[in-house]
Steps between C-alpha positions, in 0.01 A plus 500: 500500500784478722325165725530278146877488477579516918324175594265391815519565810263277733433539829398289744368610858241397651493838682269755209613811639853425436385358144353774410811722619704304274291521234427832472950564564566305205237568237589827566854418434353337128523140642233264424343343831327190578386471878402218660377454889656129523780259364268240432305764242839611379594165433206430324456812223880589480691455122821310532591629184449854536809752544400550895617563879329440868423741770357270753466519867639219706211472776188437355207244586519153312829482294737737596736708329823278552243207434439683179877493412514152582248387256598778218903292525298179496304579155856634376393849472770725565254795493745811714309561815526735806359461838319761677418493879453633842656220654840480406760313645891464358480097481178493307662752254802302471303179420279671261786680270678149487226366323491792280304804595649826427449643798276541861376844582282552773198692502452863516742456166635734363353604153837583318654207599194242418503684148882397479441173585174501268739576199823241597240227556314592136835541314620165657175324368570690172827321467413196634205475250774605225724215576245268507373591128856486374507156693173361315658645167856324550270192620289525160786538279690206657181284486553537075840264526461167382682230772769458274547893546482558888761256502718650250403814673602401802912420405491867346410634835762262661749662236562174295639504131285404220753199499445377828118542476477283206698230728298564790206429324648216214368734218706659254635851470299623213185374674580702841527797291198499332380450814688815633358687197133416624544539878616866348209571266240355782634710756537799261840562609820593279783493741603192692481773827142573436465129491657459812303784699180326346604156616665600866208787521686759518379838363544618182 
């Protein structure tokens, strides 16, 4: 199915009519929904870790929805988010999007655009999940390098000769190329730019 590769889209409103409206708009679009009637019960079943983006209306009872953003930024989840609302107001949308919501539509919305939005916010989690796989990869193949290595790692990236390494460090030439060789072979690179991308995480 379609819903397995596009992500989640939650919702949170405490208003059921409005949930329900969503739902039905985007399952029918083959999004998979999760509703929820507060923030606090959002807060408490949502994934972190799932490819995901927020519908969620800003005047609800409890927590509201710019309380919600608030909290998300605090737990550093930069999960995309739109607000929805009848009671919209050009500072309020201002402070919101600096924070970094997508965007503030106001209710009736308008179903084309919401499904636009749906699909920028989900491909912006896609990426955003990407980079932070490549980051925990980078981060696993760096954690391999012996002290002695980072270091020696570390005057490559600066653009240092093998020369000036081995004085940097009081060891001898020979020795900072072996340990060249096995920075190379742990970070299963062959080019001294591959090396580089890996160390300066860049992509390859």
């Amino acid at each position: 199915m379609k819903t397995a590769n596009k992500g989640t889209v939650y919702v949170v409103d405490d208003d059921e009519a409005v949930r329900d409206s969503l739902q039905w708009l985007l399952e029918g679009n083959d999004y998979r929904v999760r509703c929820f009637e507060s923030a606090e019960s959002f807060l408490a079943r949502f994934d972190p870790r799932e490819v995901a983006c927020l519908i969620v209306d800003v005047r609800m009872p409890g927590m509201n929805g710019l309380e919600l953003q608030d909290e998300l930024l605090r737990r550093g989840c930069s999960m995309p988010l739109v607000f929805i609302t009848g009671h919209g107001d050009v500072p309020m949308a201002v402070d919101t999007m600096k924070k970094g919501a997508i965007d503030f539509i106001e209710k009736p919305f308008n179903e084309v655009v919401l499904r636009d939005l749906v699909d920028r916010m989900l491909q912006k989690a896609r990426l955003s999940a990407d980079q932070q796989q490549a980051e925990a990869s980078r981060g696993a193949l760096l954690g391999r390098l012996t002290a002695r290595e980072s270091q020696v790692l570390e005057r490559i990236v600066a653009g240092r000769l093998n020369k000036q390494i081995a004085d940097d460090l009081n060891i001898s030439i020979k020795t900072v190329e072996a340990h060249r060789a096995n920075i190379m072979e742990k970070l299963n690179v062959s080019t001294v730019a591959d090396l580089l991308k890996i160390a300066l995480g860049a992509p390859k």
